[in-house]
C-alpha positions in Angstrom: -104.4 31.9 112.3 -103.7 35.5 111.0 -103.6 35.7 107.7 -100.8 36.6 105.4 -101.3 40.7 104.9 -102.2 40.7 108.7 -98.6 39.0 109.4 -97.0 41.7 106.9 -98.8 44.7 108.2 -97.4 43.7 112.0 -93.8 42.8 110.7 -93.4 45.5 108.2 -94.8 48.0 110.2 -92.8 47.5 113.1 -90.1 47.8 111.0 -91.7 51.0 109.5 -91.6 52.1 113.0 -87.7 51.6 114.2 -86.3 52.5 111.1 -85.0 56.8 111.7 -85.7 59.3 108.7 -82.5 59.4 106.5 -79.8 60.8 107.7 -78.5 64.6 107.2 -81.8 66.3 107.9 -81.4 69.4 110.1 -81.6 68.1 113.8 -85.1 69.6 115.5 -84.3 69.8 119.5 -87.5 67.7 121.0 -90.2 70.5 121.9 -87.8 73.9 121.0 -90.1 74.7 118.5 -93.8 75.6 119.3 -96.8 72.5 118.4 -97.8 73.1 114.5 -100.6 75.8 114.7 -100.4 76.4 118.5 -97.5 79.1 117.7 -98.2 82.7 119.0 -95.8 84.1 116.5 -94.4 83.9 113.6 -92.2 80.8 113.6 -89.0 81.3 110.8 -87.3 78.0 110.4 -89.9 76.1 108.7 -87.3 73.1 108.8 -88.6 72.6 112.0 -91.8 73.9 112.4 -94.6 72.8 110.1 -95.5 75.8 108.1 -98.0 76.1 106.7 -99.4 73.4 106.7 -99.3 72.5 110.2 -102.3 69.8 110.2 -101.2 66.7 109.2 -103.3 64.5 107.7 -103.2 60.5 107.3 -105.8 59.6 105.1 -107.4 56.0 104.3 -109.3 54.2 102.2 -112.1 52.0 102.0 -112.1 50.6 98.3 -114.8 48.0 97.5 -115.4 48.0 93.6 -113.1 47.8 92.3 -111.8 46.9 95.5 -108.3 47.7 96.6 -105.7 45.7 99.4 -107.1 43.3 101.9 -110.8 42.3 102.9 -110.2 43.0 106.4 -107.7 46.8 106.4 -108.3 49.6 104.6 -105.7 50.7 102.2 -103.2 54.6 102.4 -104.6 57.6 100.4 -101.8 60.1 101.5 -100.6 61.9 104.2 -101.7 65.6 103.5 -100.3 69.2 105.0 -103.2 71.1 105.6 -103.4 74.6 107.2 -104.7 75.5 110.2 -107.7 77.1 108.7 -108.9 74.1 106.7 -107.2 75.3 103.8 -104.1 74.0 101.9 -101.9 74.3 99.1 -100.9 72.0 96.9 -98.4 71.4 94.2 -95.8 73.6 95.8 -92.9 72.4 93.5 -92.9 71.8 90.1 -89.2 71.1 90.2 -89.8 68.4 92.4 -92.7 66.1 90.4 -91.1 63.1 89.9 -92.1 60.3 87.7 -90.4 57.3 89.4 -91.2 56.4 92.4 -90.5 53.0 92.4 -87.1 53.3 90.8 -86.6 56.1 93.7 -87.4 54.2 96.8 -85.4 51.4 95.2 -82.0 53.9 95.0 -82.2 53.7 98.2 -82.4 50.2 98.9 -86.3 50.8 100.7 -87.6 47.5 99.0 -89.6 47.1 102.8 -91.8 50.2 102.1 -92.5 49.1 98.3 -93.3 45.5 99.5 -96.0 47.5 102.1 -96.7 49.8 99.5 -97.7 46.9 97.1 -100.4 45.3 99.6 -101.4 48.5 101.5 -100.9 52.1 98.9 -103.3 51.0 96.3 -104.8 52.5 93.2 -108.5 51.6 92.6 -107.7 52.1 89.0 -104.5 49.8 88.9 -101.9 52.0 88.5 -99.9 52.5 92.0 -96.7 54.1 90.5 -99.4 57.2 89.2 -100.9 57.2 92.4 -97.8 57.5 94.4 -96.5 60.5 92.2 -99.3 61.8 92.4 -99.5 61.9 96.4 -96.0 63.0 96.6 -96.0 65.9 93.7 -99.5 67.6 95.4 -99.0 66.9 98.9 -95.3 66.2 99.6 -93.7 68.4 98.1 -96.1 71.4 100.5 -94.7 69.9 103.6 -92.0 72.3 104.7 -89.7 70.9 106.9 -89.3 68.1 103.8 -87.9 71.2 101.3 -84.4 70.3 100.3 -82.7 73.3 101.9 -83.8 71.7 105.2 -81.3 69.0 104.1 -77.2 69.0 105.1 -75.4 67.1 101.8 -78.9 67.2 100.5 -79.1 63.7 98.4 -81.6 64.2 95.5 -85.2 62.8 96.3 -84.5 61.8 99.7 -87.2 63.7 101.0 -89.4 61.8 99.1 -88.2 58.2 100.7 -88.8 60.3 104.1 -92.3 61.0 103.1 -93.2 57.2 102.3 -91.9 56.2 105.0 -93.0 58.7 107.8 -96.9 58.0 105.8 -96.8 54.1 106.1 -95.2 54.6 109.9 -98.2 56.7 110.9 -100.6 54.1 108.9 -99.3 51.1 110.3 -100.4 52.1 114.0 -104.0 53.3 112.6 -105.7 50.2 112.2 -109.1 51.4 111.0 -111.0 48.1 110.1 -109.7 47.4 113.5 -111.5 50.4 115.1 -114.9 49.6 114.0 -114.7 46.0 114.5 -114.3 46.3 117.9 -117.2 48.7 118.4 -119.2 45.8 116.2 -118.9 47.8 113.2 -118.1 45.1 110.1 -118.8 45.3 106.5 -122.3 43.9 105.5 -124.3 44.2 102.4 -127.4 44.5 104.4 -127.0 46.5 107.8 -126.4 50.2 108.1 -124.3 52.2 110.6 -124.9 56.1 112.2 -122.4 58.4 111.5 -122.2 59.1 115.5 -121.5 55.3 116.3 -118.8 55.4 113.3 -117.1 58.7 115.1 -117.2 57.0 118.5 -115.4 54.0 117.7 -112.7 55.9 115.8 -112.5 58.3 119.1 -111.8 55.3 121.2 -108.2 54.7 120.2 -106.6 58.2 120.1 -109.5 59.9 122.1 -110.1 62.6 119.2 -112.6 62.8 116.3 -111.4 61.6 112.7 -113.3 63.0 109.5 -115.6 60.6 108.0 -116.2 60.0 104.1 -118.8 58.5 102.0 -119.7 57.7 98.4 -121.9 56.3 96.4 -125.9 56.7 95.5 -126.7 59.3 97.9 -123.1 59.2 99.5 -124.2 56.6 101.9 -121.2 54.0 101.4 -118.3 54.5 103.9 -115.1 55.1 101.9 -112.5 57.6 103.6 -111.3 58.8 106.9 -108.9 61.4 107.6 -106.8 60.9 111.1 -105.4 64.4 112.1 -101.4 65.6 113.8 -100.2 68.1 114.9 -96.5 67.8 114.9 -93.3 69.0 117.5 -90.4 69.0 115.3 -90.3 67.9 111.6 -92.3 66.1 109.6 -89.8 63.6 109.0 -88.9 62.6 112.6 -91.1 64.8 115.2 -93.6 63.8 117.7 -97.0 63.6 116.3 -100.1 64.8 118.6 -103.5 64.0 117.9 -105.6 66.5 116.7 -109.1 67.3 116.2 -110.5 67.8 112.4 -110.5 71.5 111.2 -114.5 71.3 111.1 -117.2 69.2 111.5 -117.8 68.5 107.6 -119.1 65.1 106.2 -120.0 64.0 103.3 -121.7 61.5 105.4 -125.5 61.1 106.1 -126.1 61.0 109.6 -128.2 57.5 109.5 -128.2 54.3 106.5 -124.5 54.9 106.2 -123.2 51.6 104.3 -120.3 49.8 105.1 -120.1 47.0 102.7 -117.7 44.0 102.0 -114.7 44.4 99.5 -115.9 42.5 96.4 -112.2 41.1 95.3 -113.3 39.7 92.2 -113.3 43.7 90.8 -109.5 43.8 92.0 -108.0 46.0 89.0 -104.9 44.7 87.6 -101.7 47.2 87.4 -100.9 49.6 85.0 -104.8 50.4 84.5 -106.6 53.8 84.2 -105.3 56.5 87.1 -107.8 58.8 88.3 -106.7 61.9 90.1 -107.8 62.0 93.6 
């Protein structure tokens, strides 16, 4: 029988999934703008064309101690606007660093992406709301198709309930503990993984390389990966396109990488410690 956050991750994120970005955001005809970081030219509406950071990423995490969200899925770090260089900016508007969240998303009546939020966008140190400003005030706020003027009858901070929502859509189809379990990769306190048979089973679904991460004595525990888009359209409500990493950078070993179990007993409790990640 599937377990409760297994039911919830299915349900909510096919819900994720149907629901459109909020309305009023400037319309982006289906591939009349070039791919993010395949233009050949300069590209001048940024409302619908990624720029500059047009490399998307949708990062994860793998939290075992304290341990964060369920012992079998791994848990949203962000979804990050790099460039197409491997560089990117961050904190791109101080205007725009809000410190609610919560009361946000509930404004606008998105109490389905705080109860996925809740199980699946967890802070190790036990305070979400931190984590979620934080994600949103460095990263969200350098997306550029998410800037306010790309907005008709702009409604304060509904950009932001766009970039919850378009994270956890992207999140909810990228089923990493999946990936590696069916290639035989599990969590064990005692057997050790290559870094090639970790990139080959996270190749298998989308058929391009994702970015492994590690920690740990030695940075030999498996704890991140970063999936990569490139994007038609908007950020909000364009066609994503797998892409490959920037570079080939690890902090990874290439042998005795560690994939161990989530010890739940070291579960923080809320409004904890935040540390800045």
């Amino acid at each position: 029988m599937p377990s409760y956050t297994s039911f919830l991750s299915s349900a909510v994120g096919a819900l994720l999934l149907s629901s459109p970005a909020l309305a009023f955001s400037e319309q982006c005809s289906a591939f009349e703008y070039p791919l993010s970081c395949h233009n050949k030219s300069a590209v001048a509406n940024t409302c619908c064309f990624n720029y500059p950071g047009g490399l998307l990423l949708q990062t994860q995490f793998w939290d075992t101690d304290p341990a964060t969200g369920p012992a079998d899925h791994w848990t949203v770090h962000g979804l990050w606007p790099d460039e197409c260089n491997g560089s990117y900016q961050q904190y791109c508007d101080e205007t725009r660093q809000y410190k609610n969240i919560t009361q946000i998303l509930e404004h606008f009546n998105r109490y389905d992406l705080l109860d996925y939020m809740s199980v699946y966008w967890k802070d190790n140190g036990g305070n979400d709301e931190s984590f979620w400003e934080h994600e949103w005030g460095k990263h969200g706020t350098c997306i550029s198709t998410l800037d306010t003027s790309c907005y008709t009858d702009h409604v304060p901070t509904q950009e932001v309930v766009d970039y919850f929502q378009k994270t956890l859509q992207l999140f909810s189809v990228l089923d990493t503990y999946t990936f590696l379990k069916n290639a035989g990769i599990v969590p064990s306190t005692t057997k050790t993984y290559t870094y090639a048979q970790i990139r080959k089973a996270l190749v298998q679904d989308r058929h391009v390389n994702a970015t492994i991460e590690c920690t740990g004595a030695n940075s030999t525990e498996l704890d991140e990966v970063y999936y990569y888009y490139n994007v038609y359209g908007s950020a909000q409500d364009g066609t994503y396109i797998p892409a490959q990493p920037d570079s080939n950078s690890s902090s990874c070993p290439l042998t005795g990488i560690h994939y161990l179990p989530k010890n739940l007993t070291s579960t923080p409790k809320q409004n904890g410690t935040y540390k800045l990640l």
